[in-house]
C-alpha positions in Angstrom: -2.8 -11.7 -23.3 -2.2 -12.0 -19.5 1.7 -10.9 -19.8 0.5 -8.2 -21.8 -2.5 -7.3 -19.1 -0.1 -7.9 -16.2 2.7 -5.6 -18.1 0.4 -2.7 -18.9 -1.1 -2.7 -15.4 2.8 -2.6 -13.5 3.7 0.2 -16.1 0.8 2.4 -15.1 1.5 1.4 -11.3 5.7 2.6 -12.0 4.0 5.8 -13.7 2.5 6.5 -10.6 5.7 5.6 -8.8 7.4 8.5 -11.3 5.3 11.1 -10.4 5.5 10.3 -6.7 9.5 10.8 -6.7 9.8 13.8 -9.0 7.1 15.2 -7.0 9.3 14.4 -3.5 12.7 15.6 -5.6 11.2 18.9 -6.2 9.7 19.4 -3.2 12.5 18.3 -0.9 15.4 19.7 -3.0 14.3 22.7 -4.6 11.3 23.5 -2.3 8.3 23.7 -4.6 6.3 21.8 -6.7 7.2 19.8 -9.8 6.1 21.5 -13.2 4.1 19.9 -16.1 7.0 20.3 -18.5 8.9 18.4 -15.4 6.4 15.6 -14.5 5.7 14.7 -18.6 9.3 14.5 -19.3 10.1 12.5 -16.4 7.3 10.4 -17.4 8.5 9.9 -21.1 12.3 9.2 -20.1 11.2 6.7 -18.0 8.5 5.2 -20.9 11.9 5.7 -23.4 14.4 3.5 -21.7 11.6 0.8 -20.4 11.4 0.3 -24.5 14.7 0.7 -25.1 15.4 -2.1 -22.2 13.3 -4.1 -23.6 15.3 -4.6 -27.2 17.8 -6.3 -24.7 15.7 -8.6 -23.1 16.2 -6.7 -20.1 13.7 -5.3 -17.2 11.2 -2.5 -17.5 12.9 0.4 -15.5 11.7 2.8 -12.7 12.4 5.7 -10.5 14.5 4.3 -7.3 12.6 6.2 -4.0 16.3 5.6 -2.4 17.1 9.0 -4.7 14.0 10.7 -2.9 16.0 10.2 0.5 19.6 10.9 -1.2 17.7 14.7 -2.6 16.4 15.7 1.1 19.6 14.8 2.4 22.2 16.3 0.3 19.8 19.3 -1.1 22.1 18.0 -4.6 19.3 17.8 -7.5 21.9 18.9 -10.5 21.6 16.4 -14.0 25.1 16.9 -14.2 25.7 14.8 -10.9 23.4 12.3 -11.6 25.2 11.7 -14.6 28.8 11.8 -13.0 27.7 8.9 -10.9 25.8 7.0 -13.9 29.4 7.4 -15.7 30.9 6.0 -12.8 28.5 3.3 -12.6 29.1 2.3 -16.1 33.2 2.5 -15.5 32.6 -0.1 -12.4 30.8 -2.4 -15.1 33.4 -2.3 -17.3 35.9 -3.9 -14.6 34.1 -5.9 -12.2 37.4 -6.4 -9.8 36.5 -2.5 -9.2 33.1 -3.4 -8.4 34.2 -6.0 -6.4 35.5 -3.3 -3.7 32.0 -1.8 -3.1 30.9 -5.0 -2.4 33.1 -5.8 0.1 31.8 -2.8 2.1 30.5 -3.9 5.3 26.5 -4.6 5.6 27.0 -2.2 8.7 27.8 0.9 6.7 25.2 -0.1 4.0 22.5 -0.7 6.3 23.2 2.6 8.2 23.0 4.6 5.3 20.1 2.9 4.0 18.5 3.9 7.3 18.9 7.6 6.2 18.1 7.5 3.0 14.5 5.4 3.4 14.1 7.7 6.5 14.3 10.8 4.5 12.0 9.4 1.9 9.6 8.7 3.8 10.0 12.6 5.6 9.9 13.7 2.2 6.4 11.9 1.7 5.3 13.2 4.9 6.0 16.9 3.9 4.4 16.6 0.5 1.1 15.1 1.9 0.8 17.6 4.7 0.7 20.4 3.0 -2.7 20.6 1.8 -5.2 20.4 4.4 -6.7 16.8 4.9 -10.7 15.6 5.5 -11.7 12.5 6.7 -12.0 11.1 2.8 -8.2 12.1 2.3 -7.1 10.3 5.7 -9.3 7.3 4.3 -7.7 7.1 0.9 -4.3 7.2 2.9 -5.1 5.0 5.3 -6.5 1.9 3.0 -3.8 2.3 0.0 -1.0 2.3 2.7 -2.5 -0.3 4.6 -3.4 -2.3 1.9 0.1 -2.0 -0.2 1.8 -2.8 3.2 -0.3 -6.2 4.0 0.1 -7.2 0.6 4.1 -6.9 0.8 4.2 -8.3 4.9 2.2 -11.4 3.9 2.9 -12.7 0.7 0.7 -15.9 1.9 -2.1 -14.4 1.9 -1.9 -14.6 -2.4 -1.9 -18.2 -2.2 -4.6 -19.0 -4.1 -4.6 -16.7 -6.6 -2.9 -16.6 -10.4 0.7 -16.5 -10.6 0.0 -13.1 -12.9 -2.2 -11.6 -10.1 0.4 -12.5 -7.7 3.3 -10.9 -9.5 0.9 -7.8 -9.8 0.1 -7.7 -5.7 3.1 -9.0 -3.8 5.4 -6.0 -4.1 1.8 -3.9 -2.8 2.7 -0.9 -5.4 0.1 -2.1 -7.8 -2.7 -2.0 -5.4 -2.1 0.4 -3.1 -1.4 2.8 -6.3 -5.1 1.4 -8.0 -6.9 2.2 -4.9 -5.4 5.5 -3.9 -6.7 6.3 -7.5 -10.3 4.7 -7.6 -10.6 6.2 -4.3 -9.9 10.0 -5.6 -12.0 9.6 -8.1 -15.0 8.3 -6.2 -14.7 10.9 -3.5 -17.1 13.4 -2.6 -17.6 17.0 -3.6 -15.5 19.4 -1.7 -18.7 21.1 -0.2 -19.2 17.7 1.2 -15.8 16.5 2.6 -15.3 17.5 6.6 -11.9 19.2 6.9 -10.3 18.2 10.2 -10.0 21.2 12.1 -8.8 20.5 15.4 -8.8 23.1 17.8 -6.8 22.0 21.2 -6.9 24.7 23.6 -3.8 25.7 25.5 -3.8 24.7 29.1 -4.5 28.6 30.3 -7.5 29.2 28.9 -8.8 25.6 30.6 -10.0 27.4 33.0 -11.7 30.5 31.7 -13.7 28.2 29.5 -14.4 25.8 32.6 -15.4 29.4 34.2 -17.7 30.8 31.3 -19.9 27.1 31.0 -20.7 27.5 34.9 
């Protein structure tokens, strides 16, 4: 019961994960927002071969974020390449001393274009939460899941004490961040009630006309 409990709760966390990316894909490849016919299918393809992993023994699977970055970079967001390089992928399974050359790329190269990708993912993230304006309850729910995801995932000790399945849940900080972003939206006040933040900075020139109209 706790495998099953700790399985259902990381497949609704990599459902969140799912929409997350095709909604960063769309919005940083094609420029506009994912459709419903998108975001279901996505979700089902990625339900379809977590179930058809699993008749191998094998590991549930998920959207990579890397791809978010790879989108905003290249502007590429074509099926047909994405299954190019799957093909490709397969052919460098099929002989490993081919796969053995990628590896042998330096960590240099790797890390500097690992840089760029996880940079423009998290632009890409940036852009899709900005464009709606924010109150106060937005910048909380933000400000809490993040924080909370990232301490989980900085300081693994601090899960000690609790159940290995608990622990498996928290320490990658996807679970709860993604559970309390939710809870959070839910619970949140009416929009009547919310406080936008409208900031209004005046420009240096009329400093002093205002300075001139209080006295």
């Amino acid at each position: 019961m706790a495998a099953l409990i700790a399985m259902g709760a990381m497949a609704i966390a990599t459902s969140v994960e799912t929409i997350g990316d095709l909604s960063a894909v769309t919005k940083s490849g094609a420029g506009r927002e994912v459709t419903k016919k998108e975001m279901s299918g996505g979700v089902i393809a990625d339900g379809v071969s977590t179930a058809f992993a699993s008749l191998f023994s094998a590991l549930p699977n998920t959207t990579f974020g890397q791809n978010v970055g790879l989108v905003a970079f290249t502007g590429v967001m074509s099926r047909h390449v994405v299954s190019i390089g799957a093909a490709f992928l397969v052919f460098l399974g099929l002989f490993p001393k081919l796969a053995t050359l990628i590896a042998l790329m330096p960590s240099s190269v790797i890390g500097g274009a690992a840089v760029v990708m996880f940079g423009m993912m998290l632009g890409a993230g940036i852009k899709l939460i900005a464009e709606n304006p924010l109150d106060r309850h937005d910048m909380l729910v933000i400000a809490v899941s993040i924080g909370v995801g990232q301490g989980f995932a900085a300081v693994p000790d601090s899960m000690a004490l609790m159940p290995e399945n608990i622990k498996v849940l928290l320490e990658t900080g996807i679970v709860p961040a993604a559970i309390l972003a939710v809870v959070m939206n839910l619970t949140r006040p009416k929009p009547d009630e919310g406080m936008p933040l409208d900031i209004d900075v005046p420009l240096p020139d009329s400093a002093p006309e205002e300075r001139r109209d209080r006295r």
